[in-house]
N, C-alpha and C positions, 0 to 999 in steps of 0.2 A: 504494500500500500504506500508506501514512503517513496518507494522509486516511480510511481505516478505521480506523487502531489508532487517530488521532486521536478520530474519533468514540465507538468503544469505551469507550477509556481516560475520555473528559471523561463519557459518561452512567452509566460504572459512579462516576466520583469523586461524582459528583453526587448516587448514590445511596447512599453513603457517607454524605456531609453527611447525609444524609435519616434516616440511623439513628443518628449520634451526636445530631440533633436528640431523634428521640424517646427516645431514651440518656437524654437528660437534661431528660426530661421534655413534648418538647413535644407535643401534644395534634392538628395539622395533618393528614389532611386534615378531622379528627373538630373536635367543641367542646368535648370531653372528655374521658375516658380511655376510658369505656364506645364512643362513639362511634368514637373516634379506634382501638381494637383490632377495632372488626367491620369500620371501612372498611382495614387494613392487615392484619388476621391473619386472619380469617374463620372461626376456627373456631368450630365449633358450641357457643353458650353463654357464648362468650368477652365478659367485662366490664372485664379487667384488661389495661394492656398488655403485652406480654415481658418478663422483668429484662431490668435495664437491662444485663446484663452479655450476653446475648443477643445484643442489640442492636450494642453494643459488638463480637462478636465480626462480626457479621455486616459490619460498617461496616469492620471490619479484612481481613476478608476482598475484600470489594469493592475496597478499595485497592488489597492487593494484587495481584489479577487489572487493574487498572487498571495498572497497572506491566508486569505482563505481558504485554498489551496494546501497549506501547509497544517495550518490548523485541521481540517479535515482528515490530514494524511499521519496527522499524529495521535486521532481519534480522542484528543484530551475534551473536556468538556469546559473550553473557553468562555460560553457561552451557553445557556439553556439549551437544551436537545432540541427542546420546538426550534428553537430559531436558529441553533445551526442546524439544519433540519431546510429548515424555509431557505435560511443562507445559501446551502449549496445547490439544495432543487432552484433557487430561482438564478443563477449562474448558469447549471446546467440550459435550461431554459432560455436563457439568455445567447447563449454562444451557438445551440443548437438551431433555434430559432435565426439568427444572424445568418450559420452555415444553411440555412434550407434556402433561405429568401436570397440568395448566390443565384442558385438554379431557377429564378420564378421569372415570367415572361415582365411582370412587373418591376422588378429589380432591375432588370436590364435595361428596361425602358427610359428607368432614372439615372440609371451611371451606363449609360452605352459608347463611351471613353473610351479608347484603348491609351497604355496596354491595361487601365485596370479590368476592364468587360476578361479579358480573355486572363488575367492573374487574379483572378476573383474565382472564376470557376474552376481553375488548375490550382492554388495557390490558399487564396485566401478563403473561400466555402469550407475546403476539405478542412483545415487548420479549426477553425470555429468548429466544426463539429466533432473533432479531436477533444479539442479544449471539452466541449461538451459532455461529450461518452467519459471524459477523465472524470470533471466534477460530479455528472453520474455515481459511477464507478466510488468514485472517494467517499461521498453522500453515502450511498444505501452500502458500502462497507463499513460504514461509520457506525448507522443505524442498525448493522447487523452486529458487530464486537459486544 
């Protein structure tokens, strides 16, 4: 169980870093801004990246579930069983739901950008529902110990 939350916890931190970078400017996997928001945001028309504060939230976010990830994967009871309970099922939910709406004719509609249209559905969907099946997984192992 530890070398899942492990895993979880280190590629959500990772992802983290990746939005305070563009937080603060950086331009990766693009050459510029215009580039650098069609290959990460994808939506239709998009030349600017997200504020930064966006960004920011999202990077905060990521930690967090990183953390929770960990807690999970150490089965302690950090918190009330209900609500790490609700904590991990609504993660799961979260990353799983993200990973489906990759694949929806509506999603595309919204980010039809390349290259993220085409690193959404090879790339970033699969990832999200990794992360998913992980918090799963951590969740109802958690619930089961």
């Amino acid at each position: 169980m530890m070398a899942i939350g492990l895993m979880v916890a280190a590629t959500l931190t990772v992802l983290a870093g990746i939005h305070v970078y563009w937080a603060t400017g950086g331009t990766w996997p693009g050459t510029d801004e215009a580039s650098c928001s069609r290959a990460i945001a994808g939506f239709k028309g998009i030349d600017r990246m997200p504020p930064p504060a966006a960004s920011l939230a999202v990077a905060a976010l990521l930690f967090i579930a990183a953390l929770l990830a960990l807690v999970l994967a150490r089965g302690t009871n950090a918190l009330p069983a209900g609500l790490m309970l609700l904590a991990g099922t609504g993660a799961s939910f979260v990353f799983v739901a993200r990973g489906i709406a990759g694949y929806l004719p509506a999603w595309r509609r919204l980010t039809p950008e390349m290259p993220f249209a085409r690193n959404d559905t090879r790339y970033f969907s699969p990832l999200c529902l990794a992360l998913g099946a992980g918090f799963a997984f951590l969740t109802a192992s958690g619930m089961i110990s």
